[in-house]
C-alpha positions in Angstrom: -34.7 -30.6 62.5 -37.6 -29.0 61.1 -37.7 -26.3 57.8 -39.5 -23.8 56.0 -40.1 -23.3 52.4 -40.7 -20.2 50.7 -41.1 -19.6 47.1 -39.7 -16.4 46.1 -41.7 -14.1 43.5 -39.6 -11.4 41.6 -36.9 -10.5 43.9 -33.8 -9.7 42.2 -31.5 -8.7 45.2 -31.0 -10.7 48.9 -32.3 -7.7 50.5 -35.5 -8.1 48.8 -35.5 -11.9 49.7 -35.0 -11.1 53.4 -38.0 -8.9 53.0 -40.6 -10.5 51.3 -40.3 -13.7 53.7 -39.8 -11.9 57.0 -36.4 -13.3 57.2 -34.5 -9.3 57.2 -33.5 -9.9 60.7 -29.6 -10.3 62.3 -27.8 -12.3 64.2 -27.3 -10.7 67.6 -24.6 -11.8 69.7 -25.2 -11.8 73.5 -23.3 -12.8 76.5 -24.1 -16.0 78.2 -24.5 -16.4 82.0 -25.2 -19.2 84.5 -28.0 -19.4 86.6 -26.8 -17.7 89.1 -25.3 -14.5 87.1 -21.7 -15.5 86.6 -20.5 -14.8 83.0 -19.2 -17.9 80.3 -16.4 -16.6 78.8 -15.6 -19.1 76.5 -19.1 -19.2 74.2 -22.3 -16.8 73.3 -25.5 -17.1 72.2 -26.6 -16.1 68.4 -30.2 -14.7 68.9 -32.5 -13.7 66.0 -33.1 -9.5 66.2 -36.6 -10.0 65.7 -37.9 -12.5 68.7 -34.9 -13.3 70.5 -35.3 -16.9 69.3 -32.0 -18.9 69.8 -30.1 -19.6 66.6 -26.6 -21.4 68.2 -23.8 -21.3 70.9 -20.7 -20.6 69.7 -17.0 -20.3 70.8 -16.3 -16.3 71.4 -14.1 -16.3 68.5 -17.5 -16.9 66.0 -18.1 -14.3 63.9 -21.3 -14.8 62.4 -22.1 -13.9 58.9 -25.0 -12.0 58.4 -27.5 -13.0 55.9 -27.9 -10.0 53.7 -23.8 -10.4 53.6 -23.4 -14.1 53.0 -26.1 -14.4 49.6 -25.2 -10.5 48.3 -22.7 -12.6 45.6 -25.9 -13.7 43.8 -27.0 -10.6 43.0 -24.6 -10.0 40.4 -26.0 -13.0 38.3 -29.9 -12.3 39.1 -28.9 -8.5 37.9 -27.5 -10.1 34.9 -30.7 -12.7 34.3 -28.2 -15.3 34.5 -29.8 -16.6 37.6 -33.1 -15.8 39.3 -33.7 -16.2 43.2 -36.5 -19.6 43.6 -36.5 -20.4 47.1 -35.7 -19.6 50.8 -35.7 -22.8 53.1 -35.1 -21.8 57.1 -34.0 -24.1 59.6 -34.4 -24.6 62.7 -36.0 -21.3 63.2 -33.2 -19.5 60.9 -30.4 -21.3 62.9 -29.4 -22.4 59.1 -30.6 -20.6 56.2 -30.5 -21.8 52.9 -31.4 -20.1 48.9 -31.6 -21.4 45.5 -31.1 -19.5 42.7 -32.4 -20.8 38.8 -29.4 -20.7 36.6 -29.6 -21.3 32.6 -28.4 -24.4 32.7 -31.5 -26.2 32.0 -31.4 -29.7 29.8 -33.5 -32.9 29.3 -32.0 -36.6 30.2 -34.8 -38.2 27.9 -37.9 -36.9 26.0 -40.2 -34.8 28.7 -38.0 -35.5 31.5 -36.8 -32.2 32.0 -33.7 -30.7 34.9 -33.1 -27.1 35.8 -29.8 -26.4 37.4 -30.2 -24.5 40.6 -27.2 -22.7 42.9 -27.9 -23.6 45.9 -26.2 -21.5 49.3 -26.3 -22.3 52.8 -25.2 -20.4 55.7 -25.5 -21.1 59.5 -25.6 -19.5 62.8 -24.8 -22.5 65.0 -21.5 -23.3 64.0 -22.3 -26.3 62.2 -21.0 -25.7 58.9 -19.0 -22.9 56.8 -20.6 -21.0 54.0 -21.3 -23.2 51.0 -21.9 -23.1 48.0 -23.7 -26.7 45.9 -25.0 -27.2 42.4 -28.5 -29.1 42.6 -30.4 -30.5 39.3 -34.1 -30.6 40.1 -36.2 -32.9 38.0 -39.4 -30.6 36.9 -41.5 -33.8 37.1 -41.3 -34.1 40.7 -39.1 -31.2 42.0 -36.8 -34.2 43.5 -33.3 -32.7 44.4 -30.7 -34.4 42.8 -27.5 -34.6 44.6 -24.5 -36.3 42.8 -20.9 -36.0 42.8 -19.4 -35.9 39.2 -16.5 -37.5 38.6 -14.1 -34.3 37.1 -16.7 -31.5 37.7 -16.8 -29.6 41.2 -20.0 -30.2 42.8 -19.3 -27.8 46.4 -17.6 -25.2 46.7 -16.6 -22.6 50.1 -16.5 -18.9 49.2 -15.0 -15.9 50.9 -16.9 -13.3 52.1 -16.2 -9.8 50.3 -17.2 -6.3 50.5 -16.6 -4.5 46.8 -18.5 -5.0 44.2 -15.8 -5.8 42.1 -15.2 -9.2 44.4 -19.0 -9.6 44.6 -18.6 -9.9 40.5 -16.1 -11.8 40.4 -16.7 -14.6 42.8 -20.4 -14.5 41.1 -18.8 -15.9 37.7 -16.7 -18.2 39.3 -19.4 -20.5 40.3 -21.8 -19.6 37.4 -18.8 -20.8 35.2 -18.2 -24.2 37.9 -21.9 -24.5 37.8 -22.4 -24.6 33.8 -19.2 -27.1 34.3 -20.8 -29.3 36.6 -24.3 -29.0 34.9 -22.7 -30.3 31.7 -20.5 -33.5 32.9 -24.2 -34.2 35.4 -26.5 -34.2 31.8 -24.0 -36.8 30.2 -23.9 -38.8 33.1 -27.6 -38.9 33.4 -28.5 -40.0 30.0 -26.1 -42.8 30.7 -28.0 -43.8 33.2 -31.6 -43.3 31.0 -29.3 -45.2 28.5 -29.1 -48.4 31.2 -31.2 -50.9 31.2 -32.5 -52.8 34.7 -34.0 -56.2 36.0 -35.3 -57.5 39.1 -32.5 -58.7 40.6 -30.4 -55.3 39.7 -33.5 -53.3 41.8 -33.2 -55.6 44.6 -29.5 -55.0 44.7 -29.6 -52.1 44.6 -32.0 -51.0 46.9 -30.3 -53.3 49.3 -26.7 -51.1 48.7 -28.3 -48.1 49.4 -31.2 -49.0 51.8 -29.9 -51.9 53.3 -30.9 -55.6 54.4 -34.8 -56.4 54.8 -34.2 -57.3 58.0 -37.2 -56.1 59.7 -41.0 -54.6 58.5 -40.0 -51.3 58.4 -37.6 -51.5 55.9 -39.2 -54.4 53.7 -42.1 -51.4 53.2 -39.0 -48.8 52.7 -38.0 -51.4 49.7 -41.3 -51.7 48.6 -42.3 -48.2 48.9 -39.0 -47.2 46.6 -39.8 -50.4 43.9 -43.3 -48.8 43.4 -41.6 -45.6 43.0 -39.3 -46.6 40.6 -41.7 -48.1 38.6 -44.6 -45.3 38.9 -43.1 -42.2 40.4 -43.5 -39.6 38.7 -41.9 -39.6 34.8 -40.7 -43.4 36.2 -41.3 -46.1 33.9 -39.0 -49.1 36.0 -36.9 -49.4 32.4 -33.6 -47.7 33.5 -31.3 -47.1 36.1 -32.2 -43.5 35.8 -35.2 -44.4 36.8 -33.9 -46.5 39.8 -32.1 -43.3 41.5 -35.1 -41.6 40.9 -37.5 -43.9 42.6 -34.8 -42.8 45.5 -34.8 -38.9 45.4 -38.9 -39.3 45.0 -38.9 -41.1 48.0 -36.5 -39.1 50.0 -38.0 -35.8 49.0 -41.9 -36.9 48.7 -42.5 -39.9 50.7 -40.2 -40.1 53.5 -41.1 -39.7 57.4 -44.7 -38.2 58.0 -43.2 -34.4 58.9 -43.0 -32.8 55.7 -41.1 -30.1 57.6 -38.5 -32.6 58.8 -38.3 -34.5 55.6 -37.7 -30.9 53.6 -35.0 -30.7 55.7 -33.2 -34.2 55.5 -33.9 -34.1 52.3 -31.3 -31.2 51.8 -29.1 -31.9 54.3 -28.4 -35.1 56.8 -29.8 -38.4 56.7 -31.9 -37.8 53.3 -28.9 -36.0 51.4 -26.5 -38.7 52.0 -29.2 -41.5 50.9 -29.7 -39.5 47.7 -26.0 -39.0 47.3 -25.1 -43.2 48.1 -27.8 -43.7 45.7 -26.3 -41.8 42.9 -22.5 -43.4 43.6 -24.7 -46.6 43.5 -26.6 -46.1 40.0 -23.3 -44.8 38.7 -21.5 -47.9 39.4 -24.1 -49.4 37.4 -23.5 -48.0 34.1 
């Protein structure tokens, strides 16, 4: 699984997104045959408009969701300057796409260590997964995504797809208002965690929870690797258990696999988003 970053520069509606990275194609549904001519009924093939590249197979009841239809919802709030389009990420060749809007919900856990609170919305062409909507805290020091589940605030959410602007508006302040929600009870819990103090044995532990056993070399460098980051990552000191997750998400996001294409990916989704997410339910025990 392998993705593409681009940082978005004064956009303020999806269709301008779409533009400026090259992405203002559709999903194109076409029939699928053997290789000898005789029809599937029971699934197509989602191509992209542009080069015919294969985005999924799908059951013949899929409806795909175009793009420019899916993100539209943000508009509202980037109209408003209550949130502002950041980044585009495409993977697989567009076969998931995924945006992330910069909200005002913007806080530090301790002094210099800085989060933005980002609305982040993926949609896919391969059947994989229904529209969704996620709230992400990125730490400014290293960009690391932060994934946590609060305890009492929503942290994903699935949103119907409308047509009227009305809809479009209201949907649009029903996550900003679960977003400034969840951005609130994640600040608390995060300067209980800069609050924590660790030792030795509590990094060991923990790295071994989320990481698991040193039972070969590959993973005794993992646990090294993550103890060096916890300790000298970036805004890391190796005082807290604030610090400790974030040795993690540096690792996960930064550090992880040679492919930064691949890692970009798992770091939002997969393997590297539930690592990130065991490692928050892990620091959170902790407090």
């Amino acid at each position: 699984m392998k993705a593409q970053k681009f940082d978005l520069k004064s956009v303020k509606t999806i269709n301008e997104v779409l533009e400026q990275t090259q992405m203002n194609w559709i999903a194109d549904q076409h029939e699928l045959l053997t290789g000898s001519g005789i029809s599937i009924h029971s699934h197509k093939a989602l191509l992209r408009s542009d080069n015919n590249a294969e985005l999924g197979i799908v059951g013949k009841g899929y409806e795909p969701v175009q793009n420019a239809t899916a993100f539209a919802f943000i508009d509202v709030l980037s109209t408003n300057k209550q949130a502002t389009y950041e980044y585009l990420y495409s993977i697989n060749n567009g076969s998931r796409m995924i945006i992330q809007a910069k909200t005002n919900n913007s806080f530090s856990v301790r002094k210099g260590d800085d989060i933005d609170g980002y609305i982040t919305m993926m949609n896919s062409f391969d059947g994989s997964t229904p529209f969704k909507v996620f709230f992400t805290p990125i730490r400014l020091f290293c960009k690391n995504q932060l994934l946590a589940a609060i305890r009492h605030a929503t942290q994903m959410v699935s949103i119907r797809h409308t047509k009227t602007v009305m809809d479009k508006a209201e949907e649009a302040m029903k996550i900003l208002g679960l977003a400034k929600e969840y951005f609130d009870n994640f600040q608390v819990v995060a300067k209980q965690l800069a609050d924590k103090a660790i030792t030795s044995r509590m990094v060991d532990n923990f790295l071994k929870e989320v990481l698991g056993d040193c039972n070969n070399a590959r993973r005794v460098t993992q646990h090294e690797e993550v103890k060096n980051l916890v300790s000298v990552g970036k805004g890391n000191n190796g005082s807290s258990v604030w610090d400790l997750y974030n040795g993690v998400t540096e690792y996960v996001d930064h550090h992880r696999g040679n492919d930064e294409s691949k890692r970009m990916a798992n770091s939002l989704i997969v393997s590297g988003s539930i690592i990130k997410m065991n490692a928050w339910n892990a620091a959170v025990k902790r407090i």
